[in-house]
Phi, psi and omega in degrees: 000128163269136165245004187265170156225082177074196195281314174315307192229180193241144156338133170304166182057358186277165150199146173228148183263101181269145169299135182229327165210190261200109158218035158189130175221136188243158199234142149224170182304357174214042182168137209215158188225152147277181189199103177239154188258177182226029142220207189254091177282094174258335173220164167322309266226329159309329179280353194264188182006076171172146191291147169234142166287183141231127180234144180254117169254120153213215189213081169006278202234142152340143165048054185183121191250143149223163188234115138283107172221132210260148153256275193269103229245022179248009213277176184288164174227099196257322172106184355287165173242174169300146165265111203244142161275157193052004183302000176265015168113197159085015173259352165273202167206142175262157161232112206243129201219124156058049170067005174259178203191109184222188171179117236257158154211097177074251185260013192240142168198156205235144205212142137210129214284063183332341189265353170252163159321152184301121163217153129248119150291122183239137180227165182277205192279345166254006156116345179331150163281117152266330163154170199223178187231109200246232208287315164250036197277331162231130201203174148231177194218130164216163233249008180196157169305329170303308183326334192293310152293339189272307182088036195308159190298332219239074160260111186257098174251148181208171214206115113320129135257087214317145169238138190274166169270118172101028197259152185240160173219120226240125144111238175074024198113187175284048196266144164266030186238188199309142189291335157289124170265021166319119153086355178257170223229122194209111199255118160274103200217124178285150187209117164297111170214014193059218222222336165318328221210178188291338175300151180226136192278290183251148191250132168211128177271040191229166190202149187223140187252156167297337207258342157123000175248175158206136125295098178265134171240115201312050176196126200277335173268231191274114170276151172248137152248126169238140190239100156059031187250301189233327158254148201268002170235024170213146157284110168246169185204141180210164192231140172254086202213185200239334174214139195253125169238124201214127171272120184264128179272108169283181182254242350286333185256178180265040149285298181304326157316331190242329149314326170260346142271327171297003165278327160272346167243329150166162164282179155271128176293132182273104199304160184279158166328308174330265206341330189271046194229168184274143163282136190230137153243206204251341190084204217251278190250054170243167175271144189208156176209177186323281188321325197282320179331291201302314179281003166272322154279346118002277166310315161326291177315290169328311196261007175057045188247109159300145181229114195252358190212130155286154157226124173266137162253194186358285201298001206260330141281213190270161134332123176086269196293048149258127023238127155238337147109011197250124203294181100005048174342314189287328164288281196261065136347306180233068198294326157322294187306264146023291181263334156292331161311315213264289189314325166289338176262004144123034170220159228246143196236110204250143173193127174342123174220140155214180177297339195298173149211095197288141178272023181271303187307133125010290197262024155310284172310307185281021164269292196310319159273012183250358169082006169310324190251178180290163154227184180247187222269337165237042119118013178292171175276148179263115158231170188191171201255326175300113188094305206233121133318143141080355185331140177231150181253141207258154201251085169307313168302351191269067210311336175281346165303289186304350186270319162340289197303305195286312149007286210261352159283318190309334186279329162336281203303338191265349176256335182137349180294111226264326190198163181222156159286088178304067201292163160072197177114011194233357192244048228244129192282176172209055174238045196200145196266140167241152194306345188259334198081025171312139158327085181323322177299309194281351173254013176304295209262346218256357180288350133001271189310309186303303186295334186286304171324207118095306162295312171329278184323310188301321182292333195296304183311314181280329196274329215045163192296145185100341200250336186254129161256123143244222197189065200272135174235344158235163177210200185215227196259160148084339189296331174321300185344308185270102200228109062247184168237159181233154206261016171096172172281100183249144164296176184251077172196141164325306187303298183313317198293307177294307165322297199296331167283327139340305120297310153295345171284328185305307192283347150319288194290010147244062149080330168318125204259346193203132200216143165213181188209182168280116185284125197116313192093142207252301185271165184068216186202127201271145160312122180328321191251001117347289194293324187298330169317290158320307157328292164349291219274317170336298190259354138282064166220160166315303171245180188209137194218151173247112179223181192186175160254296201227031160225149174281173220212033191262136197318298197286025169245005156285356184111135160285011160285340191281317173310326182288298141030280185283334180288324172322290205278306187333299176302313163316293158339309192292289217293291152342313180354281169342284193306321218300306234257010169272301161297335170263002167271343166287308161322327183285320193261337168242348178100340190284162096033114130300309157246120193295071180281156181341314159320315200289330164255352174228100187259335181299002161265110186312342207266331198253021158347273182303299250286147179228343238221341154229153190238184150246129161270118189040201189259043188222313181276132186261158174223143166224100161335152153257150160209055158191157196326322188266356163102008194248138168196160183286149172199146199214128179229118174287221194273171191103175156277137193215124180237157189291143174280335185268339184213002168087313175305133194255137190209152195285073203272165303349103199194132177262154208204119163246107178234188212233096181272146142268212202273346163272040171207180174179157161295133200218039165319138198241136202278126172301123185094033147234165174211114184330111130283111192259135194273135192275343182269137180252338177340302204227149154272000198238048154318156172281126199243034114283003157278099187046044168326167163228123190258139169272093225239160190228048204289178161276179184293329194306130232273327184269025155323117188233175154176146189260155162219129192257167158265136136274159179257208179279353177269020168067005166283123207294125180262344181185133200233138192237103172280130181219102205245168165274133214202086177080261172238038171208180199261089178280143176249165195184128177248167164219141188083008188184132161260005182290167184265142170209147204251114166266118166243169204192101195290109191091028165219256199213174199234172201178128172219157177142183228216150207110190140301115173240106163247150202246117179319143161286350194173000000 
């Protein structure tokens, strides 16, 4: 939100309060609060009729500071909040010198000058700036001078953060408008807007900087981020609230930024092996009953594309009752029978949910006597028309509510149903009373978390831990924990394809660890070569699902090149497994990513800053889509030799590459110094991956070269680590956890198989 007019003036109707110096700072060992006037105290007389700040500093977590900062500090805290580990502080220590006041945390620190003008400074472990909240940097805003006294609902605090030259900023969620957000204007407010437009399905109220920081801000409803948008050297972010919170994340580099935070806000839970193998559905409005199911899997099998999750979306109930959770008697007849049929050919069963309750369903009325659904404020159920006749929301604060809900999924999972696709959750009113007494503004976005919980938790319960996915289309801050999320609805289209890639890079750098998408494109019906394409990039994403609205989404109906295509990568995918599923267990412990943009593994490179459009899948493998018919595309490899996984060609980085694919290739590169573990089975992803693996090793020139690889077992836990150094003009290899035979091949040298110790000629 702006409150300014050009540099100069404030909005008609505006008045802003700047913190402007410090006249009273109370200290404890580990955390300190100021009390700034927003004038200038030249006599007694100066204190009356004016506002005081109050800023709180302490520190959560090692190497994370947060600013509390209140005007009027009496208003109710109705909730919901974030779940921050530590927020009540006590991980820094203060130090007070000469009228300075700082207070350190791990490589971070926070400064403030009594003797000076107002600033907090934040600096890393080397006296470095990371940026400060400087002369209007901590304030409010109310839209007229009475306001000031009256307290009126549309009181605004808000925070600068100084932006450095050349500094970029990352993230803010799943967005689809440019991926560096320098000069865009960004409302966390969740919205169904597709994949097109400034709207966002999930809102993360976090930002990751080039300089090597992140900022998260402690409020679950609506954020304004105007990022270098109305003053051009600050990132400001406001709240329409009486107190603004906000954490500065260290680094230095943003890996480590994004470990602390999700160490405060959550890991991700590491999703099963299945899961990462491809998903095929039924699409959104085409018709389909057991014979199409069947004959899809069916076809798969028949064409040699492994198919590891079926998905019923919508229709799999009645028309008008979503949600009753009740199949379609008229379709799915014996659905027990059915899900059992499926579950024999070896595959795992996902099925269409959302928060809604159509007044058409059963279980309309019985929510409704049961205190269940949202109501307004005199005391009718909040309904509408949009999406569902008659629709009711179902009230996730309400903990007997949520056991409702799970209730009626558990007879899913008690029939064969393995996981489910959490759709929707964004279109959540805020006219409305909540069973807990939530803030309505503040449950906009935060009705999400609940619901994704709440499925999550069930899955966890019946399934066990390790065993629960969902197929999440919104979130908020803390939605990583549940995983996976898909990027919404985009078109069948190249321009679509890149939005989608796009976002997904975004909801990485704000901590999401496992992202997927519509293999295709969701509206409409993709071009053959839209899809093949597609198909690539697809089966490189964490998860990987072929889904549609009113076209089916099954390989032949695109042309047999594209079943080859899909029968390719698929197996390639499987066969990657080991590295995959290694990289999403790193993910479970740190917090990085699985897919990667470039910044984020290389940030001293100035070249991959900007880049959207190609990633590393985990930390080795580089991916660059094609995304256009003829195969031609840009690629940027930084420094080292880097070889194609696929032909073998070796090239030389720092180096931009305009090359040609067909539809079975893309650039797909492999990091100088690293080493594939590789699976011999392509079949499956949850494979024995120490039945006769294969390491794929890429060493450097360098004469003391080593590298440890780990094998996971299916619980993301190390079943065997294959240490590999360099030993003259050869490779010695060495397993530990495993006497099984294993193959060292060494690109650009010789292959060797056997079990031990294995050594391999180098040339």
């Amino acid at each position: 939100m702006k409150f300014t007019n050009g540099f100069w003036r404030i909005r008609d109707g505006v008045q802003i309060s700047y913190a402007t110096e410090v006249r009273d700072l109370r200290a404890d060992a580990d955390r300190f609060t100021a009390f700034a006037a927003v004038k200038k105290v030249e006599r007694r007389g100066d204190t009356l009729n004016a506002p005081l700040l109050t800023v709180d500093c302490f520190s959560p977590a090692e190497g994370v500071i947060g600013v509390r900062v209140t005007h009027l500090g009496g208003k109710r805290r109705l909730g919901p909040d974030f779940e921050v580990t530590g927020a009540e502080g006590g991980a820094g220590a203060v130090r007070r010198a000469d009228g300075v006041t700082e207070l350190t945390s791990g490589p971070l620190t926070v400064s403030l000058d009594e003797n000076a003008p107002w600033s907090l400074v934040f600096r890393d472990a080397d006296g470095r700036e990371l940026t400060r909240a400087g002369r209007k940097g901590t304030a409010f805003a109310t839209l007229d001078e009475k306001a000031q006294f009256d307290t009126p609902e549309n009181h605004h605090m808000l925070t600068q953060l100084a932006l450095g030259v050349g500094e970029q900023i990352y993230g803010l969620g799943e967005r689809f408008t440019p991926f560096v957000k320098n000069g865009q204007i960004v409302d966390m407010w969740q919205a169904d807007g597709g994949t097109s437009s400034e709207q966002a399905y999930k809102n993360i109220p976090f930002y990751l900087s080039s300089r090597g920081y992140g900022v998260f801000v402690n409020h679950p409803g609506a954020v304004s981020f105007e990022v270098g948008s109305e003053a051009v050297g600050q990132v400001q972010f406001s709240v329409e609230d009486q107190t603004i919170e906000y954490y500065i994340v260290a680094g230095p580099t943003p890996k480590e930024v994004l470990s602390r935070y999700t160490a405060l806000t959550g890991r991700p839970a590491l999703p099963p092996a299945w899961s990462f193998g491809l998903w095929l559905t039924t699409s959104f409005t085409t018709s389909y009953d057991e014979k199409t199911v069947t004959s899809f899997v069916d076809g798969m099998a028949e064409r040699g594309i492994p198919l590891s999750v079926f998905h019923f979306d919508c229709f799999w109930m009645r028309e008008y009752q979503w949600s009753d959770f009740q199949w379609d008697p008229e379709v799915f007849p014996d659905p027990e029978g059915m899900l059992a049929r499926l579950k024999a050919k070896g595959l795992r069963v996902s099925a269409w949910i959302n928060p809604y309750i159509a007044q058409k369903s059963a279980l309309f009325d019985e929510g409704a006597a049961l205190g269940h659904l949202v109501r307004k404020p005199n005391g009718d159920i909040w309904q509408w028309d949009l999406w569902q006749a008659g629709m009711g929301l179902v009230d996730f604060t309400s903990p007997a509510a949520c056991e409702w809900f799970q209730s009626k999924l558990k007879v899913l999972l008690d029939q064969g149903v393995d996981c489910f696709k959490t759709d929707f959750g964004e279109r959540i009113p805020t006219d409305v009373v909540w069973h807990d007494g939530s803030d309505p503004e503040r449950m906009h976005n935060y009705y999400t978390h609940l619901y994704n919980k709440t499925v999550f938790d069930l899955l966890e319960k019946e399934r066990g831990q390790g065993e629960a996915v969902l197929f999440a289309r919104s979130a908020t801050a803390g939605g990583q924990q549940y995983p996976v999320h898909w990027g919404g609805d985009c078109w069948s289209s190249f321009g679509a394809m890149a939005e989608s890639l796009r976002g997904g890079l975004s909801l990485s750098l704000s901590g999401f660890g496992f992202w997927s998408h519509d293999i295709g494109g969701f509206e409409g019906t993709p071009d053959p070569a839209v899809f093949k394409r597609w198909l690539a990039f697809g089966l490189l994403s964490s998860h990987s699902r072929l889904h549609g609205s009113s076209s089916y989404r099954v390989p032949w109906e695109f042309g047999d090149e594209a079943v080859d295509v899909a029968r390719e990568f698929t197996r390639l995918k499987h066969r990657l497994m080991p590295y995959l599923y290694g990289s999403a267990a790193e993910t479970r412990r740190t917090g990085v990513p699985m897919m990667r943009p470039m910044v984020l593994e290389f940030p001293g490179d100035p070249a991959c800053r900007p880049l959207d459009r190609q990633y590393m899948l985990g930390s080795d493998l580089l991916v660059a889509p094609v995304f256009t018919e003829d195969g031609e595309v840009e690629v940027y490899l930084p420094e080292g030799t880097w070889t194609h996984l696929l032909t073998g060609e070796q090239v030389t980085g720092p180096v931009w590459r305009t090359e040609r694919h067909g539809f079975d290739s893309l650039p797909l590169y492999v990091r100088e110094g690293a080493v594939l573990p590789l699976a011999s089975d392509d079949g499956r992803p949850d494979g024995d991956w120490l039945d006769a693996p294969t390491l794929l090793v890429h060493p450097t020139a360098a004469a003391g070269y080593e590298a440890d690889v780990t094998v996971p077992d299916l619980t993301g836990e190390t079943a065997a680590t294959f240490r590999v150094r360099r030993d003259g003009d050869a490779l010695r290899v060495t397993a530990t956890g495993t006497e099984r035979p294993y193959t060292v091949r060494v690109v650009g040298g010789g292959e060797v198989s056997g079990s031990g110790d294995v050594v391999v000629p180098l040339s």
